[in-house]
MARVEX-200725 format. One record per residue: residue number from 1; residue in three letters; x, y, z of N, C-alpha, C, CB in turn. Coordinates in Angstrom, 3 decimals, decimal comma. Each point is the difference from the previous one (the first is absolute). Glycine has a CB too. Layout:
! residues N
[NUM; "ALA"; [X; Y; Z]; [X; Y; Z]; [X; Y; Z]; [X; Y; Z]]
...
//
This chain:
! residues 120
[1; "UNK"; [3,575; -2,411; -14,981]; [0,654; 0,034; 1,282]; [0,336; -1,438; 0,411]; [-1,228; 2,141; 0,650]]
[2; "UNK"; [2,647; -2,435; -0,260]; [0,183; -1,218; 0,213]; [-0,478; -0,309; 1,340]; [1,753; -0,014; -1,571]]
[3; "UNK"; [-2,553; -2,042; 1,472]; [-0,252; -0,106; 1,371]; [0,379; 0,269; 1,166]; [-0,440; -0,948; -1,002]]
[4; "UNK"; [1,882; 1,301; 1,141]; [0,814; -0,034; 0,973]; [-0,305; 1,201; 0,675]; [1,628; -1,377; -1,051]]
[5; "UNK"; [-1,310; 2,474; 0,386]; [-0,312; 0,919; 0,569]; [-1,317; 0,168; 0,448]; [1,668; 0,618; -1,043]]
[6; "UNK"; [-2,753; -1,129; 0,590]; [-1,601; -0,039; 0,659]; [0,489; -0,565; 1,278]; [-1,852; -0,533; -2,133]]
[7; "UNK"; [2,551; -0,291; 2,026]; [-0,057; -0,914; 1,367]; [-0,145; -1,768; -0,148]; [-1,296; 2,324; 1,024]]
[8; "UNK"; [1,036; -2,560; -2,227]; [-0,392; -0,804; -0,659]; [1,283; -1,214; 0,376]; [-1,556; 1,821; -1,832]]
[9; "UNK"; [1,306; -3,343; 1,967]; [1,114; -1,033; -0,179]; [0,123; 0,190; -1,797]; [-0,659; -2,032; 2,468]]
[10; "UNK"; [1,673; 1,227; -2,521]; [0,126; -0,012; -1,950]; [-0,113; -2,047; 0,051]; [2,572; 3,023; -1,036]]
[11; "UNK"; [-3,646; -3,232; 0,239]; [-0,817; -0,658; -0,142]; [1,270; -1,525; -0,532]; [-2,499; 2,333; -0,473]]
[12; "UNK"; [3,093; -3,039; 0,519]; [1,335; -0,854; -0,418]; [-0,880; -1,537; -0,620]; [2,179; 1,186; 2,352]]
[13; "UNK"; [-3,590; -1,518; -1,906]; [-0,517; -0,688; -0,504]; [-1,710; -0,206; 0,351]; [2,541; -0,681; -0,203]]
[14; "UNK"; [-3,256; 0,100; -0,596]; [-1,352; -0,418; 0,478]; [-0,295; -1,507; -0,680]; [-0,899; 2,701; 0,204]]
[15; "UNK"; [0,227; -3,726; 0,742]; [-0,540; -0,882; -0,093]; [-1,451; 0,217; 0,566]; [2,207; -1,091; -0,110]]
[16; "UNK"; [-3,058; 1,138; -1,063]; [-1,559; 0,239; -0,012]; [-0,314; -1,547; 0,401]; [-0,448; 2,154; -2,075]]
[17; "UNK"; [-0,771; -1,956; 2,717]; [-1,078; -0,800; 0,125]; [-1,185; 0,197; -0,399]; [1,042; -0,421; 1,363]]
[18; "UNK"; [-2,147; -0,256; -0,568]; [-1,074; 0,129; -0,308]; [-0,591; 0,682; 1,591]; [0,058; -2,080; -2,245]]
[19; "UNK"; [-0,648; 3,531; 1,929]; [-0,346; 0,793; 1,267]; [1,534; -0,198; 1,187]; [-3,256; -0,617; -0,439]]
[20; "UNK"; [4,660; 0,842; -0,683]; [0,921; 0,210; 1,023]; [1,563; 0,436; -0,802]; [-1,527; -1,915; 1,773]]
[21; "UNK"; [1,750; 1,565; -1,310]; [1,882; 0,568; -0,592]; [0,744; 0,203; 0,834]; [-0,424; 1,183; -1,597]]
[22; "UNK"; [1,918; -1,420; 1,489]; [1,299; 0,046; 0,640]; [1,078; 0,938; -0,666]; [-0,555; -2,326; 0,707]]
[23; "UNK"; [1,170; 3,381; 0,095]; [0,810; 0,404; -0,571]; [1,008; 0,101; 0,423]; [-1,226; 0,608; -0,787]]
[24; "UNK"; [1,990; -0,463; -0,084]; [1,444; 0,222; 0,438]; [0,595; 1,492; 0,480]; [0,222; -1,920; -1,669]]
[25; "UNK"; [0,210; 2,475; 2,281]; [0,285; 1,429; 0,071]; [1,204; -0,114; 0,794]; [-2,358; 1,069; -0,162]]
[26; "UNK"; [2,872; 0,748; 0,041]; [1,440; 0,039; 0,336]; [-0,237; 2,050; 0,505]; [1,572; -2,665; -2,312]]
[27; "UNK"; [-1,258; 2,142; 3,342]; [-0,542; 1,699; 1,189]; [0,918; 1,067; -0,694]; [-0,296; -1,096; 2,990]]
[28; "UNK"; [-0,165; 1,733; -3,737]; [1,118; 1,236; -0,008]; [1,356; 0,529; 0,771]; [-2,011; 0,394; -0,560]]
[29; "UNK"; [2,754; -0,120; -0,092]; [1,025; 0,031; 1,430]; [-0,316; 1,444; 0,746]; [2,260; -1,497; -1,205]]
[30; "UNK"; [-2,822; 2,767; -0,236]; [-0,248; 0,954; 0,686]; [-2,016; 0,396; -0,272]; [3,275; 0,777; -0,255]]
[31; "UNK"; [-4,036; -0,221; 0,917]; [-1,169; 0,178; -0,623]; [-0,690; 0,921; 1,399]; [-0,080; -2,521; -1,955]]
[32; "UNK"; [-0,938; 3,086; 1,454]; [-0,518; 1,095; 1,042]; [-0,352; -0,464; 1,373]; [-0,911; 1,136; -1,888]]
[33; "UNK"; [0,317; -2,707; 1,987]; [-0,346; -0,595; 1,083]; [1,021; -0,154; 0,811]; [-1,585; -0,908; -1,020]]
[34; "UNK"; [2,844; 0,677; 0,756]; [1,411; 0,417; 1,070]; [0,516; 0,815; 0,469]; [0,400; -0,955; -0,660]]
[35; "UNK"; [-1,355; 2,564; 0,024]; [0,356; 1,267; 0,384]; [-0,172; 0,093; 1,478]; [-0,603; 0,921; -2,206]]
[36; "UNK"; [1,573; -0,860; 3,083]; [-0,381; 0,156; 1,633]; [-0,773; -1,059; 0,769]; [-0,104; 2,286; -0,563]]
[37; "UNK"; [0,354; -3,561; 0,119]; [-0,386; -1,872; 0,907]; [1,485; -0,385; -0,609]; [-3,374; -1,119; -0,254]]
[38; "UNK"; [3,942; 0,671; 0,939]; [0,650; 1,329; 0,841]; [1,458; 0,290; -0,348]; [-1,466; -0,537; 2,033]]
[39; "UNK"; [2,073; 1,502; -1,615]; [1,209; 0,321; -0,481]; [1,203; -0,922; 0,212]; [-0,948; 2,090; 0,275]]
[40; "UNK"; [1,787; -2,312; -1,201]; [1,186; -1,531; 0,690]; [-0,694; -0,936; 0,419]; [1,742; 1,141; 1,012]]
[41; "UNK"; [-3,214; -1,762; -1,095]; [-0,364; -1,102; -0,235]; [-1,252; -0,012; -0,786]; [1,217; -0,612; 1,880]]
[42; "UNK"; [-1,217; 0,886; -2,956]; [-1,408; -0,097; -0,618]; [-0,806; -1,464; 0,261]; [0,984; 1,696; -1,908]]
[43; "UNK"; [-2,433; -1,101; 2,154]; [-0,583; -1,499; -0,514]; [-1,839; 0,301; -0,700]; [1,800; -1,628; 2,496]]
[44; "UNK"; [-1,840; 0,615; -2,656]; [-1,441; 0,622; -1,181]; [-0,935; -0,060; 1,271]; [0,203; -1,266; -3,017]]
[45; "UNK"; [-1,224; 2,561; 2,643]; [-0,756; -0,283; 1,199]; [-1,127; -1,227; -0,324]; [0,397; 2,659; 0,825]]
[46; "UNK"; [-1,396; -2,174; 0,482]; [-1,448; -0,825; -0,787]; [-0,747; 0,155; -0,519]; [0,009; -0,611; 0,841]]
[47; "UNK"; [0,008; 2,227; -0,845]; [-1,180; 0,465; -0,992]; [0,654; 0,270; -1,109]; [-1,534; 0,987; 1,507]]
[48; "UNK"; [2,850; -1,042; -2,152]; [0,623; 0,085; -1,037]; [-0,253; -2,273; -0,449]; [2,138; 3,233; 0,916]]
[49; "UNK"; [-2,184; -3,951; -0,480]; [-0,083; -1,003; -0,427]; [-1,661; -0,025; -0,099]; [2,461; -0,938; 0,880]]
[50; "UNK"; [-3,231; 1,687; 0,037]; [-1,716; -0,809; -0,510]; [-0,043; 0,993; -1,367]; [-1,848; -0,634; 2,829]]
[51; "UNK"; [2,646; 1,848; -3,170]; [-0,274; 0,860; -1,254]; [0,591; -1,214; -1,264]; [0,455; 2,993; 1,337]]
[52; "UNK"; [0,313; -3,645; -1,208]; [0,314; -1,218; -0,720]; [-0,307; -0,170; -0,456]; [0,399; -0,643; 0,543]]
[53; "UNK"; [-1,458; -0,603; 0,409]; [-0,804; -0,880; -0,303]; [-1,017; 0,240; -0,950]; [0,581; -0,604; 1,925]]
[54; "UNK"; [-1,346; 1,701; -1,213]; [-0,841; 0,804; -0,727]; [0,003; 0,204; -0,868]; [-0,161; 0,568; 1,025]]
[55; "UNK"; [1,446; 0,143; -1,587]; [0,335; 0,483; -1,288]; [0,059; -1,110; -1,455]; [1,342; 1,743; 1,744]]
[56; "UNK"; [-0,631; -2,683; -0,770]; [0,549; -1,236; -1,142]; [-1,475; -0,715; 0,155]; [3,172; -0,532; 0,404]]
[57; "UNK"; [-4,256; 0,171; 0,477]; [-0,867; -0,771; 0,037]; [-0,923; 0,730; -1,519]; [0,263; -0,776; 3,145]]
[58; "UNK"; [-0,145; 2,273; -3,104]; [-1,047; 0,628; -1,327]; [0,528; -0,712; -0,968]; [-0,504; 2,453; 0,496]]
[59; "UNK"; [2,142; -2,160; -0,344]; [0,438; -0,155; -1,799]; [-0,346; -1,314; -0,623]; [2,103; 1,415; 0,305]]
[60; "UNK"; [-1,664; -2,345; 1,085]; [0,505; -1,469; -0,179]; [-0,979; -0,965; 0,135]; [2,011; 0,590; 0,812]]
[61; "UNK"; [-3,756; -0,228; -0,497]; [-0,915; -1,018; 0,692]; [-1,036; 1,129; -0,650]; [1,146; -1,554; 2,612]]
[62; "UNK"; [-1,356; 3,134; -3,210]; [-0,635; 0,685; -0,508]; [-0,982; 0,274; 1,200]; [0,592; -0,768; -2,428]]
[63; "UNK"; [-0,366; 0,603; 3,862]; [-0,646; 0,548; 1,193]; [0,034; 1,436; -0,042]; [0,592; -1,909; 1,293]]
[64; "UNK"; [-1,981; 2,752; -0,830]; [-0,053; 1,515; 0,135]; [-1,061; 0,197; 0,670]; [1,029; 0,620; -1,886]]
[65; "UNK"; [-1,412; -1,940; 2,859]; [-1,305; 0,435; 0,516]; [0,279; 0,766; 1,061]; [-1,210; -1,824; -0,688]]
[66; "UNK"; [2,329; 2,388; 1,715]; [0,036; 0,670; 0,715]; [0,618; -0,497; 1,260]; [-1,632; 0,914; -1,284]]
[67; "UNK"; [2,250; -0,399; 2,230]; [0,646; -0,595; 1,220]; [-1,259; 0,272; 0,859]; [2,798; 0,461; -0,296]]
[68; "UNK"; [-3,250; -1,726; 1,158]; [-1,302; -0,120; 0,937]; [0,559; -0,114; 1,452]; [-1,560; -1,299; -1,830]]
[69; "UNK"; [3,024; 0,526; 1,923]; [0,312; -0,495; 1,277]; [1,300; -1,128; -0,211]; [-2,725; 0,452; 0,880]]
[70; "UNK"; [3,143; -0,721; 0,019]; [0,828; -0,784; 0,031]; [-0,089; -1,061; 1,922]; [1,466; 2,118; -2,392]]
[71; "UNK"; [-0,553; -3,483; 1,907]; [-0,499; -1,086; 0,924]; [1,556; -0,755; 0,056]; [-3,052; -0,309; -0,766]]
[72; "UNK"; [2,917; 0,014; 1,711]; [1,533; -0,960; 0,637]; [0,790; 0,482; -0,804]; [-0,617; -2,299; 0,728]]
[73; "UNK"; [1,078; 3,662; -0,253]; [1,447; 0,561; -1,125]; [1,192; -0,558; 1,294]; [-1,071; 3,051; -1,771]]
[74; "UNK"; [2,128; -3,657; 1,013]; [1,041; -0,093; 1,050]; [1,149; 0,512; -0,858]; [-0,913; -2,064; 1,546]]
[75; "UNK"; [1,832; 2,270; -0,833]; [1,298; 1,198; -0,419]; [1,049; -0,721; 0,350]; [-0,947; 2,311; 0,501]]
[76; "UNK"; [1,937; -3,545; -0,886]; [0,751; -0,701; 0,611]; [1,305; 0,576; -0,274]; [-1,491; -1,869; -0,017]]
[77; "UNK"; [2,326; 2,627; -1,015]; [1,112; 0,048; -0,004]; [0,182; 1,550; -0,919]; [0,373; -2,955; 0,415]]
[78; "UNK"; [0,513; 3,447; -0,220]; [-0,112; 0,832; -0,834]; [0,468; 0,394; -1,269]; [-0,362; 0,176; 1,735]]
[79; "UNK"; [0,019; 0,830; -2,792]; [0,399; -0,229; -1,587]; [0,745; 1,358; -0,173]; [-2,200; -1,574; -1,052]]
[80; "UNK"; [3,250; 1,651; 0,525]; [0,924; 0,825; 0,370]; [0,880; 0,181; -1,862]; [0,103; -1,004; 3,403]]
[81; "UNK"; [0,085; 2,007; -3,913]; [0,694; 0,130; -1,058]; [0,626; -0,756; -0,837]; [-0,040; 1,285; 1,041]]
[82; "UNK"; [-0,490; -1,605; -2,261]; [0,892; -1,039; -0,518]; [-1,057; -1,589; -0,322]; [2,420; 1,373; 1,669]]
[83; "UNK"; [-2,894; -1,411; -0,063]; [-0,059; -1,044; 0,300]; [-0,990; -0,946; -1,828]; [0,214; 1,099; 3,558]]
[84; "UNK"; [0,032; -2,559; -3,376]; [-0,756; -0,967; -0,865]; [-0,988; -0,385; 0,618]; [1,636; -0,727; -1,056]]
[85; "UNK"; [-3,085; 1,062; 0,657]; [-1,595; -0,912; 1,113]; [-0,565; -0,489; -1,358]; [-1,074; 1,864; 2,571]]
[86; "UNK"; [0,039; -2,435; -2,175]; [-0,794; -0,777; -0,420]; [-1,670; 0,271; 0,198]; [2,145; -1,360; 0,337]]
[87; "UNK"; [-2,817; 2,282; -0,842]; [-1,735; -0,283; 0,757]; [-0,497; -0,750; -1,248]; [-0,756; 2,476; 1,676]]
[88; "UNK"; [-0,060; -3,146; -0,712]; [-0,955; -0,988; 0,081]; [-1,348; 1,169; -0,117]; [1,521; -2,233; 1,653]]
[89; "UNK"; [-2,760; 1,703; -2,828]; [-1,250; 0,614; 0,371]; [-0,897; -0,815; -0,461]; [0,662; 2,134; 0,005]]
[90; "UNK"; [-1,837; -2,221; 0,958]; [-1,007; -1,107; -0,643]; [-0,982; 0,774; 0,546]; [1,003; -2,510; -0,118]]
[91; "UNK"; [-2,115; 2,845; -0,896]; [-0,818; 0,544; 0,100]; [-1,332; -0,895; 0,237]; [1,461; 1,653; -1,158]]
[92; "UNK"; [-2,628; -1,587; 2,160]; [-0,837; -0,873; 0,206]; [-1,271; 0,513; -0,320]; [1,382; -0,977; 1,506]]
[93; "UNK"; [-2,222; 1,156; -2,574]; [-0,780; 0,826; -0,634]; [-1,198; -0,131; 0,555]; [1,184; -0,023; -1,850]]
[94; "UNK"; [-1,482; -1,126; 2,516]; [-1,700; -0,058; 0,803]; [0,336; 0,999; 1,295]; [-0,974; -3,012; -0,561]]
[95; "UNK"; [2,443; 2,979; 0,747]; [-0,433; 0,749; 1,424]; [0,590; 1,333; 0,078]; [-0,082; -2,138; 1,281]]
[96; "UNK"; [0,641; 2,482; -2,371]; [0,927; 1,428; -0,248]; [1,313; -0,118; 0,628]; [-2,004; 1,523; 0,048]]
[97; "UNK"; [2,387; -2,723; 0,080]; [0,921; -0,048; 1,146]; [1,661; 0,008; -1,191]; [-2,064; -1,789; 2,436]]
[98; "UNK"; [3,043; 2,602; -2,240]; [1,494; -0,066; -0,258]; [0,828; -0,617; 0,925]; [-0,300; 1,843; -1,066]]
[99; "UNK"; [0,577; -3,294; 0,524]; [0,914; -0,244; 1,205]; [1,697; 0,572; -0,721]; [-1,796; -2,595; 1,250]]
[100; "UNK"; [2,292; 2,436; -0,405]; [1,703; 0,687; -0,690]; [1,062; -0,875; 1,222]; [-0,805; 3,378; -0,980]]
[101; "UNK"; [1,792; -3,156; 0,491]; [1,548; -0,878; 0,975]; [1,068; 0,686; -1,033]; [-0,905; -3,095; 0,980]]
[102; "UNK"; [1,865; 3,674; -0,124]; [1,133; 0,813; -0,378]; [1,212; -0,997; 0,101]; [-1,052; 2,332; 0,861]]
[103; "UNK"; [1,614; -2,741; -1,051]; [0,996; -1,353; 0,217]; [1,664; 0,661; -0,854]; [-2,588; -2,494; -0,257]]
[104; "UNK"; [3,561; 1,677; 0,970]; [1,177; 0,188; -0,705]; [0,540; -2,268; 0,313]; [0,734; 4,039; 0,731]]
[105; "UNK"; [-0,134; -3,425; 0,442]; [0,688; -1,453; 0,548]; [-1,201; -0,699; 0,519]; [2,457; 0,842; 0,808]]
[106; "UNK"; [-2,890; -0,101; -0,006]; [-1,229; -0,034; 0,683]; [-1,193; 1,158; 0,096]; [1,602; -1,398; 1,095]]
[107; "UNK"; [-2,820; 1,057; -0,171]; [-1,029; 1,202; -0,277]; [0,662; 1,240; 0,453]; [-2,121; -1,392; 0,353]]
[108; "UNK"; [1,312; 2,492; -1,036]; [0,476; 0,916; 0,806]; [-1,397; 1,272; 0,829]; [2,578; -0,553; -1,919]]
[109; "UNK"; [-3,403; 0,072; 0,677]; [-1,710; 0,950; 0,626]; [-0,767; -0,766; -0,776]; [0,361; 2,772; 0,363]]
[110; "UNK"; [-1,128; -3,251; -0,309]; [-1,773; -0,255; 0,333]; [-1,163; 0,375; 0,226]; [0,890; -0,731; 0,399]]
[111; "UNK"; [-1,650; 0,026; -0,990]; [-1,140; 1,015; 0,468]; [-1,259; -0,202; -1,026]; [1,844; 1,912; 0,968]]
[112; "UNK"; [-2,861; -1,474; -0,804]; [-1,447; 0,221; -0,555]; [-0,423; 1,542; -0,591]; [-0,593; -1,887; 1,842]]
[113; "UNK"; [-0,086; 2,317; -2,457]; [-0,553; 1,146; -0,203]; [-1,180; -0,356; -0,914]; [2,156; 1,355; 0,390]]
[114; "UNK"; [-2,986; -0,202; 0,356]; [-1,390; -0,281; -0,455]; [-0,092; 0,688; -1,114]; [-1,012; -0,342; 2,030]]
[115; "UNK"; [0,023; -0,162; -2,876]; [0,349; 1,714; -1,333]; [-1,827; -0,024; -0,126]; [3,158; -0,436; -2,384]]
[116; "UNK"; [-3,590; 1,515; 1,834]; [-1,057; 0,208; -0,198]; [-1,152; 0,027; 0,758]; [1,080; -0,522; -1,403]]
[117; "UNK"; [-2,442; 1,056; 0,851]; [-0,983; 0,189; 1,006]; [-0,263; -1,026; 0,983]; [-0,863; 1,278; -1,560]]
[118; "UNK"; [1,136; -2,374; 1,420]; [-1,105; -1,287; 0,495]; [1,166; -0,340; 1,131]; [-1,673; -1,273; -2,555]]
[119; "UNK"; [3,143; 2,254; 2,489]; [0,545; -0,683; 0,930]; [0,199; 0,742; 1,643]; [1,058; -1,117; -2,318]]
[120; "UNK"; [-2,496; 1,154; 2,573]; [-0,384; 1,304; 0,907]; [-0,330; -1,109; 1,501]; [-1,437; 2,287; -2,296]]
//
């Protein structure tokens, strides 16, 4: 099943780090998360971008400890069909902490998420 249709970005590049990585991605023009947000103006929601993160943080950082919480999420612009972003993920392993930044020209969401037991 192609990503797209999951809902999935299609992946255009990765620059690994160490406990991090950057990718390149490119929003589907069509995919289930645009089904009805909203009609004649789609835009990705937020819980279609923290499913993302999430998703790409397993493949891309081998994270699966679990969603615990999340901290200073900000939502600055919105991501809309088509569009070219950029996340940012750096994973901080003493404290379970995911930081992430959605970027194109500029930011566009931010934010923290806790993963695992200890991040209670």
């Amino acid at each position: 099943m192609p990503d797209q249709y999951r809902g999935l970005p299609e992946v255009l590049d990765v620059v690994p780090g160490e406990d991090s990585c950057t990718l390149s991605l490119r929003v589907p023009d069509q995919c289930k998360w645009f089904d009805g947000h909203f009609d004649g103006a789609p835009i990705l929601s937020g819980v279609a971008q923290m499913d993302w993160i999430m998703s790409l943080a397993e493949e891309y950082l081998g994270l699966n400890q679990g969603f615990a919480g999340i901290d200073a999420l900000k939502f600055q612009q919105a991501i809309q069909p088509g569009d070219l972003i950029r996340l940012e993920l750096v994973w901080a392993r003493d404290k379970q902490l995911l930081r992430f930044e959605i970027s194109a020209e500029s930011k566009i969401t931010s934010g923290r998420m806790l993963l695992g037991q200890g991040a209670e």
